[in-house]
C-alpha angles and dihedrals in degrees: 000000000000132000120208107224095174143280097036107309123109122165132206107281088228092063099062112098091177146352110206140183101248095210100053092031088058096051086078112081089219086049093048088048097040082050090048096052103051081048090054089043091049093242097127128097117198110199094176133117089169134031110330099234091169147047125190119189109205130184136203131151107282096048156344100260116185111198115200114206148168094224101109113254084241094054099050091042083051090056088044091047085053082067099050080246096139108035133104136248092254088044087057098046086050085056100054089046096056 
């Protein structure tokens, strides 16, 4: 499956390591300076046109990309979550049952 992240651009599902609230996620010093240095190596994507409110850090075999978007983190997790993306194995054996 493919998440839509914005303008244009989805990745695998099975990419995605983490989708995380950029707000919350940049009050920590490790996260500022992890940020930075994606940003240094020019792994970073920016699909904004407004305030940037997500960042999702994605991995396949040819490199570490990290996508920031205005999409909310909820919402994107919500998208994710449509795709049984984010659920555990247990969440996934209650679906089936029901």
């Amino acid at each position: 499956m493919f998440l839509h992240l914005g303008k244009n651009e989805t990745v695998k599902s099975s990419d995605i390591i983490g989708i995380f609230d950029l707000e919350g996620a940049t009050l920590a010093s490790g996260t500022r300076l992890f940020l930075k240095r994606m940003e240094a190596e020019r792994k970073t994507v920016s699909l904004c046109d407004k305030i940037p409110k997500t960042f999702i850090l994605c991995d396949n075999i040819y490199t570490d990309t990290l996508y920031i978007t205005q999409i909310s983190p909820i919402s994107t997790a919500k998208r994710a979550e449509n795709f049984n993306f984010l659920t555990t194995d247990n969440e996934t054996e209650n679906l089936d049952e029901q």
